[in-house]
C-alpha positions in Angstrom: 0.0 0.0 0.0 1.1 3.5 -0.7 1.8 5.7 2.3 0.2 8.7 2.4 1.4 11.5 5.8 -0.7 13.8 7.0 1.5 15.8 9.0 -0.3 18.3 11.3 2.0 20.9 12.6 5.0 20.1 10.7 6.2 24.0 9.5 8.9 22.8 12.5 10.7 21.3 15.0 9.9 17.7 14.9 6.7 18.2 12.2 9.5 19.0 9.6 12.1 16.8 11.0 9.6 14.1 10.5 8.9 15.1 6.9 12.4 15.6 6.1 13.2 12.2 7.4 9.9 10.3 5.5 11.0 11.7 2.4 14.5 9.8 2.6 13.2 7.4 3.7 10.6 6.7 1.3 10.4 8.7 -2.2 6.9 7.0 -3.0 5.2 8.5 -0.1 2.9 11.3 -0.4 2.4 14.3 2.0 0.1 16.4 3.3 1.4 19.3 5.4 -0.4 21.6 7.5 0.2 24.3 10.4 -0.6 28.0 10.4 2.8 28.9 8.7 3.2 26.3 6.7 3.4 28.5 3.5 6.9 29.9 4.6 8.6 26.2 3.7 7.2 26.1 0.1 10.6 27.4 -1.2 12.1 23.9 0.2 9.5 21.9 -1.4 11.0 20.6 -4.4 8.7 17.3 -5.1 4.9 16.8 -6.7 4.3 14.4 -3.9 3.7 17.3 -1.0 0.7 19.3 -0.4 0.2 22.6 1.9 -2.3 23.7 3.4 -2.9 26.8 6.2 -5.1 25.8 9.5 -4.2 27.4 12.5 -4.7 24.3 15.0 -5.6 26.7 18.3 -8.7 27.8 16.5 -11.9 25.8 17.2 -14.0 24.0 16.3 -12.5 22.1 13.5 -13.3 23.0 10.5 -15.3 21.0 8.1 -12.9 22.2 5.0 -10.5 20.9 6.5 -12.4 17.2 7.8 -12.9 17.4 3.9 -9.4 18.3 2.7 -8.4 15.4 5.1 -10.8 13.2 3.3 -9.9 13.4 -0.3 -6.7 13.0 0.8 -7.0 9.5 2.1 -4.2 9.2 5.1 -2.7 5.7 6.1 -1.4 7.6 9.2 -2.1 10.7 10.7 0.4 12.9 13.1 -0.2 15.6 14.9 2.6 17.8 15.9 1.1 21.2 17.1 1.3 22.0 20.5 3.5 24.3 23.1 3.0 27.2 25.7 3.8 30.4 27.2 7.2 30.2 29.5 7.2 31.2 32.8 5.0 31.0 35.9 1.6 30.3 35.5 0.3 34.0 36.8 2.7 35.9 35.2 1.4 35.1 31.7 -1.8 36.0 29.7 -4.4 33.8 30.1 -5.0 34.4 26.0 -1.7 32.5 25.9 -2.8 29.6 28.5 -6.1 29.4 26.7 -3.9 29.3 23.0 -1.7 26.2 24.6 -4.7 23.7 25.7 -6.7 24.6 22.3 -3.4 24.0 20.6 -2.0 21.0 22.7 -5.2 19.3 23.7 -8.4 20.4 22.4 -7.9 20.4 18.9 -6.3 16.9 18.7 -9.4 15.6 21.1 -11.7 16.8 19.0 -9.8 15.9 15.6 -9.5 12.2 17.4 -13.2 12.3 18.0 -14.4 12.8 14.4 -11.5 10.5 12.9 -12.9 7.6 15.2 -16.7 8.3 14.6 -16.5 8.6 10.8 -15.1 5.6 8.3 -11.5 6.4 6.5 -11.1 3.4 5.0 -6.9 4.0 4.2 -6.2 4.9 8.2 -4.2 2.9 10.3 -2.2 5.0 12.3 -3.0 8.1 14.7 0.2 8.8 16.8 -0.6 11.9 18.7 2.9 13.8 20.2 2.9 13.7 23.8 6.1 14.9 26.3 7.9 12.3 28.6 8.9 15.3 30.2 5.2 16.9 30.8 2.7 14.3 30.4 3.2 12.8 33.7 4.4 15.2 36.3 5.1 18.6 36.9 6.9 20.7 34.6 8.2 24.5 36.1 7.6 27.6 34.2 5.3 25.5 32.2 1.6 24.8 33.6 -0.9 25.3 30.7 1.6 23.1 28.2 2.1 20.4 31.5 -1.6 20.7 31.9 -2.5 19.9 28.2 0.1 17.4 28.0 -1.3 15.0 31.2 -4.6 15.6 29.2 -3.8 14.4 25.7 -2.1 11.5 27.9 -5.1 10.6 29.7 -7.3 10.8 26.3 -5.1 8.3 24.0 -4.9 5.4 26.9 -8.4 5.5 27.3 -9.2 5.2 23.5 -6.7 2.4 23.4 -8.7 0.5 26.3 -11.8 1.3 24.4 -10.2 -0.1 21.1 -9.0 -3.4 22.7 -11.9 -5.5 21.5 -12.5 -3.5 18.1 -11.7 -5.8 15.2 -10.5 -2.2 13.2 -6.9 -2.1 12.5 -6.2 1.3 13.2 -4.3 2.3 15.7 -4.2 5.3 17.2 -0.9 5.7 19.9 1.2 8.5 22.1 4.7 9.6 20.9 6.2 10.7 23.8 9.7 12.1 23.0 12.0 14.4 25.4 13.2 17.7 25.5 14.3 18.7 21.9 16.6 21.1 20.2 14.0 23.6 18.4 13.0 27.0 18.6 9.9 26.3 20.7 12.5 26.0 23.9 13.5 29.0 25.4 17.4 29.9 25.0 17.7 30.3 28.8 16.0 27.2 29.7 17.7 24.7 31.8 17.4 21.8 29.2 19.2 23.9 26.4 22.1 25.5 29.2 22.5 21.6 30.4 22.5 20.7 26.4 19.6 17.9 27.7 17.7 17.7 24.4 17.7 15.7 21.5 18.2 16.8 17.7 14.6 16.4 16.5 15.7 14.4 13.2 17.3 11.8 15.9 13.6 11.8 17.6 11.4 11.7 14.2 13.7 8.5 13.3 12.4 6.8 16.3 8.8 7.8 15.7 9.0 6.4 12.0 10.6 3.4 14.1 7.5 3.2 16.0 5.3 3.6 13.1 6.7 1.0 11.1 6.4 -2.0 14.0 2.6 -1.1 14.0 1.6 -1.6 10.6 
């Protein structure tokens, strides 16, 4: 079977790292890409077999366009990248920028998740959503709302998979849960980046294509 990639939040970070690595990996693969930004990476699009498109993932309810765009576009697996929050102690920041981390980080996969699973797509065997070894489990300083989501999206996919024991479906849908990485998303001053604690993301996306690849 052809694999096709929808890649949700993949203008960066480990989203592009993923794609980058994909596309070595596998030059018969197509690609959708997606994230608010997205459009500034068209100049290092060279192939046919990637498609962009704009959706700002911290804006809700999902859109039916976009369900649609989804559709014709027939995904074998499905990521979901977006995600991240204000640094800094909890009070300090906005609450616009709290509220812009769980919609990103949380809502907006649980309710993508929710329509994915309710509807038929007939090609779709894999939903990894990104999750934090770091913040999904415990607390994370300077870093509540992102924490907060994190535990969430956590909670969400393990449930599913206990409700999915007993389905005969072959999709899958699972938790990435990678470390503290080298992207632009943590802070300079940061204790993981002055200890030199995080990963290069295309080291991480090779062991989420890893993953991947022993579930099909």
């Amino acid at each position: 079977m052809q694999k096709r990639f929808a890649l949700l939040g993949a203008s960066r970070g480990l989203g592009w790292a993923t794609y980058q690595t994909l596309q070595n990996h596998d030059k018969n693969s197509e690609f959708l890409l997606s994230s608010r930004k997205i459009e500034a990476r068209r100049g290092e699009i060279s192939s046919t077999n990637t498609t962009l498109m704009v959706q700002d993932f911290s804006q809700l309810p999902v859109q039916l366009e976009f369900v649609q765009t989804l559709k014709k576009f027939n995904p074998t697996d499905l990521i979901y990248f977006a995600g991240g929050g204000p640094y800094g102690t909890f009070a300090e920041k906005k609450w616009s920028d709290h509220q812009w981390a769980l919609n990103t980080t949380f809502l907006y996969p649980a309710e993508l998740l929710h329509v994915l699973l309710k509807e038929k797509w007939p090609s779709l065997r894999n939903i990894v959503l990104i999750g934090s070894s770091i913040a999904e489990s415990k607390p994370d300083k300077n870093a509540a709302s992102y924490a907060a989501a994190k535990h969430a999206l956590k909670g969400l996919v393990e449930t599913v998979q206990l409700e999915m024991n007993h389905s005969t479906s072959n999709l899958r849908v699972q938790l990435f849960s990678p470390g503290y990485m080298q992207t632009d998303m943590l802070p300079p001053h940061s204790e993981p980046r002055q200890k030199q604690l995080a990963e290069n993301p295309l080291d991480v996306a090779k062991k989420l294509i890893t993953m991947i690849e022993k579930s099909d």
